[in-house]
N, CA, C and O of each residue as an XYZ file, in Angstrom:
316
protein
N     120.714     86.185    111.273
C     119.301     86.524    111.308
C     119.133     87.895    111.970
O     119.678     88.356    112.973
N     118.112     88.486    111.026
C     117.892     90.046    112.127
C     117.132     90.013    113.122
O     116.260     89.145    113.152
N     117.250     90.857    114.090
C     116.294     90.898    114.824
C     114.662     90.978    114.346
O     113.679     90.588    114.976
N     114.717     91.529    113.199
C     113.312     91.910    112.778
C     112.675     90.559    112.453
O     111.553     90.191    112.800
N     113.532     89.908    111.762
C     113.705     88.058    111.475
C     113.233     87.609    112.640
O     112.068     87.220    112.562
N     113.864     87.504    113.980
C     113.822     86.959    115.098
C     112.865     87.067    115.533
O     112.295     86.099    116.035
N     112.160     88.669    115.494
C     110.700     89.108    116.214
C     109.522     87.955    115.308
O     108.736     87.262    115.954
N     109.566     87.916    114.008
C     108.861     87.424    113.410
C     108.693     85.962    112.925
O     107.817     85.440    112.236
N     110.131     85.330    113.667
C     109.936     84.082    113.281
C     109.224     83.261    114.840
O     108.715     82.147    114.963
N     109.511     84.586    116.074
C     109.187     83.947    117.593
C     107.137     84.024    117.446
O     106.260     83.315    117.937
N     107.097     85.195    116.571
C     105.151     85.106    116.234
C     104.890     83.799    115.825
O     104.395     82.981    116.601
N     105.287     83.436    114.250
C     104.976     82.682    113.730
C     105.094     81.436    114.442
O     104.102     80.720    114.303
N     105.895     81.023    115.071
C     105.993     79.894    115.393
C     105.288     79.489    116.979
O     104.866     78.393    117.347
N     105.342     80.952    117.832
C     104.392     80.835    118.890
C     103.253     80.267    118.731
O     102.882     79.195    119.210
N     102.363     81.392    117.669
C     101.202     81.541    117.555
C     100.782     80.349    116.005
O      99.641     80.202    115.567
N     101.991     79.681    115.467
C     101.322     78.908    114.493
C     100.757     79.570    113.676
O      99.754     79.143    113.103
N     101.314     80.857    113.418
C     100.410     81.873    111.965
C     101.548     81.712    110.885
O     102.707     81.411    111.169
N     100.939     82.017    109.239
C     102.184     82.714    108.817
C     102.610     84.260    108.621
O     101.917     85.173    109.071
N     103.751     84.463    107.942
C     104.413     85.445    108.049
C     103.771     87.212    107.451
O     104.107     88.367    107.709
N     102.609     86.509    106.472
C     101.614     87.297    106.499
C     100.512     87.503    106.705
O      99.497     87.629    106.018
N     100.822     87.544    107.995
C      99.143     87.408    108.641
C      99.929     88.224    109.838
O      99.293     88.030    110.874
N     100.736     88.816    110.012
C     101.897     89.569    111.294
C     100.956     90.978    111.454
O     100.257     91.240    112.433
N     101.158     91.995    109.974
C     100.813     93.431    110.358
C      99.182     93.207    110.882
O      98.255     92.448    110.600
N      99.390     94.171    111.673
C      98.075     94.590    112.494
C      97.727     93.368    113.604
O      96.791     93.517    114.389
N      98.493     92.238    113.607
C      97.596     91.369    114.630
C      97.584     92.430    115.798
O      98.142     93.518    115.937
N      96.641     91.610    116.665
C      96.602     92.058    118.004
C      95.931     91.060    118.740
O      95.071     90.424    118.131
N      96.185     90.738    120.157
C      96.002     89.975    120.775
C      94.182     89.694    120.886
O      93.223     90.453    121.028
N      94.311     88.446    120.762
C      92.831     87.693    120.697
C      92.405     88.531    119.447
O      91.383     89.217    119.425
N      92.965     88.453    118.785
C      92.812     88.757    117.051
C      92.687     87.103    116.330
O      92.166     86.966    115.223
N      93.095     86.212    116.916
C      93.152     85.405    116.575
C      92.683     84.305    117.240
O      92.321     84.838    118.289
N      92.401     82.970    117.377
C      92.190     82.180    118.121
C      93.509     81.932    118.602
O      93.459     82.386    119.745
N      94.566     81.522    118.437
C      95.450     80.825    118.885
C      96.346     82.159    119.879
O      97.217     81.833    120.685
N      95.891     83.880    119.612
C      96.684     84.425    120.444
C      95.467     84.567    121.905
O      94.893     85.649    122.021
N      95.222     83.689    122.709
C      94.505     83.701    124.212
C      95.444     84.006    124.827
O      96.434     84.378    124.197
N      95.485     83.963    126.244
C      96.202     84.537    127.818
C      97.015     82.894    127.110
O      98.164     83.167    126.765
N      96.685     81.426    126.858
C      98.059     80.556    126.606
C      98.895     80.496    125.896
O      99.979     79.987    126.179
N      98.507     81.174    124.417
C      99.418     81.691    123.237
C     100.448     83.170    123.920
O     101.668     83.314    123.839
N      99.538     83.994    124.497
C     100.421     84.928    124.863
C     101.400     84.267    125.616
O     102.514     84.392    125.107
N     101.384     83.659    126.567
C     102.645     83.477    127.473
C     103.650     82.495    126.615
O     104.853     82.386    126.855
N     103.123     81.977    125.836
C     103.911     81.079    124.769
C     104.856     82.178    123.851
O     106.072     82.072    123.689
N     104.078     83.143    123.353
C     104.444     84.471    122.492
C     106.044     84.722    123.412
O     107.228     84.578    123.105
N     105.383     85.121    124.535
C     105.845     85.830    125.363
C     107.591     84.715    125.867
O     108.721     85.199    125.791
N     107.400     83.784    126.163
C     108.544     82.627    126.087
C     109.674     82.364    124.567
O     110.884     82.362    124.342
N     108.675     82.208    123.970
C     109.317     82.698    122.551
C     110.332     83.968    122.247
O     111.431     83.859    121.702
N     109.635     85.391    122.789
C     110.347     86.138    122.640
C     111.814     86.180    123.926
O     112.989     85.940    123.648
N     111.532     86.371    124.636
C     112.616     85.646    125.436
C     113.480     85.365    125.342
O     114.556     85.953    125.453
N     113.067     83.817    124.976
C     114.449     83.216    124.180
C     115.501     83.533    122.939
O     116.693     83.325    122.714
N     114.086     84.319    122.081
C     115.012     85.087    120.512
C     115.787     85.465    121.032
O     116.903     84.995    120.812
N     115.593     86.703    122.177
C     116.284     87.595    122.530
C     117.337     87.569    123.554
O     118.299     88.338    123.539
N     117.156     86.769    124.342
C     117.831     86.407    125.596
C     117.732     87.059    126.915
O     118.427     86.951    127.926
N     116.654     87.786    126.633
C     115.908     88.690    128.041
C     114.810     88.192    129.185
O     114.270     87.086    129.191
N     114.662     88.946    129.868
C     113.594     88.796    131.043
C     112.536     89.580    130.563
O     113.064     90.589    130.096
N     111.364     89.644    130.435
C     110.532     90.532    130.126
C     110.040     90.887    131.373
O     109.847     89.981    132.184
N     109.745     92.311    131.752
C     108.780     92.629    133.211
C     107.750     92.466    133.222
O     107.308     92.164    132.113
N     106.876     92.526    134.183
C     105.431     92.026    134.257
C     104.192     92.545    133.216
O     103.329     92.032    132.503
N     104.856     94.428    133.744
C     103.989     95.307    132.721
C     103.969     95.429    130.976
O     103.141     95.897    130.195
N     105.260     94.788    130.796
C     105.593     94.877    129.378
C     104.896     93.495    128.722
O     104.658     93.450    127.515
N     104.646     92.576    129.456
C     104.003     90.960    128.858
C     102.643     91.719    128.991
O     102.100     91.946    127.910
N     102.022     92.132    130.049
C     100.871     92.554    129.854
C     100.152     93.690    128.525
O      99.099     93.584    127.897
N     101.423     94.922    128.463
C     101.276     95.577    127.773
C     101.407     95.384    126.335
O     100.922     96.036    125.410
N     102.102     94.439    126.332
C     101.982     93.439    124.494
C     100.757     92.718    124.131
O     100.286     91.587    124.250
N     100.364     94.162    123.506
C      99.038     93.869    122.508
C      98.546     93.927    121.451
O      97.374     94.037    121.090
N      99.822     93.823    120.735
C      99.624     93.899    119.312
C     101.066     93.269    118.746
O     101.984     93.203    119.565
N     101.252     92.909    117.690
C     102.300     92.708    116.475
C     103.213     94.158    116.613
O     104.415     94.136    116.881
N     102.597     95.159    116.432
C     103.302     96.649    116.707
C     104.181     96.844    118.093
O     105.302     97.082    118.543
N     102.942     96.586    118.387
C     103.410     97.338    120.485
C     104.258     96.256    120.445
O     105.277     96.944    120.503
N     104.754     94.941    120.385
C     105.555     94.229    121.238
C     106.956     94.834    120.515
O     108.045     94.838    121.089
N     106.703     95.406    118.987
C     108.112     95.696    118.658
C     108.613     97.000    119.415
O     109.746     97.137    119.874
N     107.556     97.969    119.474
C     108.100     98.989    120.378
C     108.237     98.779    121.777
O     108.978     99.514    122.430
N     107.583     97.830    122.318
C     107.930     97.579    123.742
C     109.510     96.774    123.748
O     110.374     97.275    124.467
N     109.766     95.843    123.140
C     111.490     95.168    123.179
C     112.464     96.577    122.375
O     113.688     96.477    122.458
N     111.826     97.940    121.565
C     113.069     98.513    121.177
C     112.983     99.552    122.463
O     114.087     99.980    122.802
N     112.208     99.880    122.994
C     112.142    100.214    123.691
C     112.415    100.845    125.395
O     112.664    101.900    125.978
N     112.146     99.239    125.700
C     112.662     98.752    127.047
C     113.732     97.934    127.301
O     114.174     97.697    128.425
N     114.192     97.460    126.168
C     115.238     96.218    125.731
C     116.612     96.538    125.136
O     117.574     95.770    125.111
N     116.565     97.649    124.714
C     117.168     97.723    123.645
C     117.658     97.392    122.602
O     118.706     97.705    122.037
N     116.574     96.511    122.280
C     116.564     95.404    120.798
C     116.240     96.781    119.321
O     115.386     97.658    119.451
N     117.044     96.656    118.176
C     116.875     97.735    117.419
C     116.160     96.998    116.205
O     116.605     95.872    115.982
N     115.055     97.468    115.322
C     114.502     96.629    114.623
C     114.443     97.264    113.415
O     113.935     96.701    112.446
């Protein structure tokens, strides 16, 4: 599985969306992405990945976009 796979299967299954409904989300774009979906999001990704996320980077994930540039980013996850 790719990472790009991984990013998108930890949305879908966080947030209970499907796979096209990804571009452009952004947080509280949806009902199911609130402050409890995010930390769910946020656990999800995690685990894909096998990282710690820092405080500012869970906060700063606010979109479908930003979280991919925040993990290639700060993570060095390549997507």
């Amino acid at each position: 599985m790719t990472n790009a796979e991984k990013y998108n299967q930890a949305f879908c299954e966080a947030l209970e969306i499907a796979e096209d409904q990804l571009e452009g989300l952004e947080y509280q774009g949806i009902e199911q992405w609130d402050s409890v979906g995010h930390m769910g999001l946020i656990a999800a990704l995690e685990d894909a990945f096998d990282i710690m996320m820092d405080t500012d980077d869970i906060i700063d994930l606010s979109s479908y976009e930003k979280g991919k540039e925040i993990l290639a980013g700060n993570y060095e996850i390549a997507f």
